[in-house]
N, C-alpha and C positions, 0 to 999 in steps of 0.2 A: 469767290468761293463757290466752287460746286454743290448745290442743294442737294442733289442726291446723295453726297457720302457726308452732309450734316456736318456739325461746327468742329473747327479743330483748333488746335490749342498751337504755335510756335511753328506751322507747316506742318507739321504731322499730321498722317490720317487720323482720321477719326476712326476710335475705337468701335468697336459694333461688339455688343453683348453674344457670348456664344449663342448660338441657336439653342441651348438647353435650359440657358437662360429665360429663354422667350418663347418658349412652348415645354413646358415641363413633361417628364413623361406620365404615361396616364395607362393604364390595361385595363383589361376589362374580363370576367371568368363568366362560364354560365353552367348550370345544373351541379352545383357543388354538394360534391358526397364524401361521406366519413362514415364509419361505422356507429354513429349513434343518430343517423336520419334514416334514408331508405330502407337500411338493414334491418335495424332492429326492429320500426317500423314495419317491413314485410312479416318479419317473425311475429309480429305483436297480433296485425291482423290475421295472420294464419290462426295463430289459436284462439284465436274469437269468433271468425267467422268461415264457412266450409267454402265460403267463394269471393274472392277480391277482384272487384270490379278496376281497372286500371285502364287509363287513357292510353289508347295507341294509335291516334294519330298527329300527335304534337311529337317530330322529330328534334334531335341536339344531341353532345355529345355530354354525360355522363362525367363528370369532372371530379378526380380524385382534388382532397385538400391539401394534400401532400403533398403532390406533383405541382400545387399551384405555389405551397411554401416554397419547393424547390428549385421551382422559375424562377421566382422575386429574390430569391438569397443568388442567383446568376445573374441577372440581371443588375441585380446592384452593384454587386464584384466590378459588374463592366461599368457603372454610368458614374466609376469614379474616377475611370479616364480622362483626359483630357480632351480624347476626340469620339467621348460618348457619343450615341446616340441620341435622339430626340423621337417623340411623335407615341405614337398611340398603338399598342398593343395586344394581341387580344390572347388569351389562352384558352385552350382544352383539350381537352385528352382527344386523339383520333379515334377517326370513324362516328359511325354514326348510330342511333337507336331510339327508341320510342323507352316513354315510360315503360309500358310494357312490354318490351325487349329487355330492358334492366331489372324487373319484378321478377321476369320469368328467370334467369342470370342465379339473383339473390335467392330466391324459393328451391331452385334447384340445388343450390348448393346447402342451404340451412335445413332442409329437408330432405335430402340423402340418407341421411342414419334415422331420420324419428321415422315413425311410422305413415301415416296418413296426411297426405300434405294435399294444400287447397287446390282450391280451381281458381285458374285464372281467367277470367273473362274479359277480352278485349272492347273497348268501350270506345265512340265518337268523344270528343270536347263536350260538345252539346251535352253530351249525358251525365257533365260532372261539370255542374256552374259553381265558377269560384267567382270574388268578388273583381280580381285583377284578371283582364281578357290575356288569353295566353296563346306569342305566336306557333302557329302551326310547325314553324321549322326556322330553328335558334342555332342553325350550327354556323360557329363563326370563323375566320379564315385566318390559320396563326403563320404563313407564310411568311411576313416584314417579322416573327419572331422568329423563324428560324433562318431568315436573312441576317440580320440585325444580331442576334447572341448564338445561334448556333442549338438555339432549344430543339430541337425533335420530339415531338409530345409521342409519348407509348398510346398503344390503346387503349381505349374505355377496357375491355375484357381485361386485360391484365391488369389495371389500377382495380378495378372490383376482383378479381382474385387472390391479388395481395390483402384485399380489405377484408375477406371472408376467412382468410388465413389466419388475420390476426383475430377476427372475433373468433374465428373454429379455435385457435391457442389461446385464448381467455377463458373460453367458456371448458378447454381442458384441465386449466391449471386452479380453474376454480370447482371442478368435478372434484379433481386431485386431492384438495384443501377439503374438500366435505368428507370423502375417506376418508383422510387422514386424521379429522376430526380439527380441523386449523380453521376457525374463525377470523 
């Protein structure tokens, strides 16, 4: 018996578990945004304070939660294949940005129509101690995901535009409803 191809049963090879089997798949997202973190947050401290201090030198990509739903529902589609893929996957929206490249994004857009909109002030790491050390530059590499399923990730810019789109049409339709007198 050959040791490398392990015990067989009647001469038959020996079965070998798919690879998928034996390394399951795994991904990984980073800076995940939705319109009730940075957004509203940006808006929240705008009317509190005349100047929002934000980190800009910690780069990454800015990662809709949507676009990450919409990976994982493609990705599954495919890993029910039989000649799925295996292995470790990473997502996020393209291109690149600092907090403060995304602050400025959101501030701009949620502050176009009110009047007096903050100051942003670009800030080192150092100047904003949190308790988890945060790397300088998180952008991850989704290449094996657009090899592997065919993802092409949009850009940060346009996943934060569609995001400001739908709080800009919430916060119309709840204008609408206070006219209207609709509780």
């Amino acid at each position: 018996m050959n040791s490398s191809k392990g015990p067989s049963s009647a001469g038959a090879p020996a079965r070998r578990a798919p690879a998928r089997e034996l390394a399951p798949a795994t991904g990984r997202a980073r800076r995940l945004m939705h319109q009730a973190t940075a957004f509203t947050g940006c808006l929240r401290l705008g009317r509190e304070r005349p100047v929002i201090k934000v980190v800009a030198d910690q780069h990454g990509s800015p990662t809709s939660a949507a676009d990450i739903a919409d990976t994982l529902l493609r990705m599954t589609r495919r890993m029910l294949a039989p000649d799925a893929p295996c292995g470790i996957w990473h997502f996020v929206n393209a291109g690149e940005a600092t907090w403060h490249d995304l602050a400025e994004m959101v501030l701009a857009d949620l502050y176009a129509h009110e009047g007096k909109r903050p100051i942003l002030q670009a800030i080192a790491t150092t100047d904003y101690p949190t308790p988890a050390a945060r790397p300088p530059y998180s952008r991850l590499d989704t290449s094996s995901l657009t090899r592997d399923f065919g993802v092409i990730p949009r850009h940060w810019q346009d996943a934060v535009a569609d995001i400001l789109g739908q709080i800009n049409h919430i916060d119309a339709m709840a204008g609408k409803q206070d006219e209207e007198g609709i509780s």
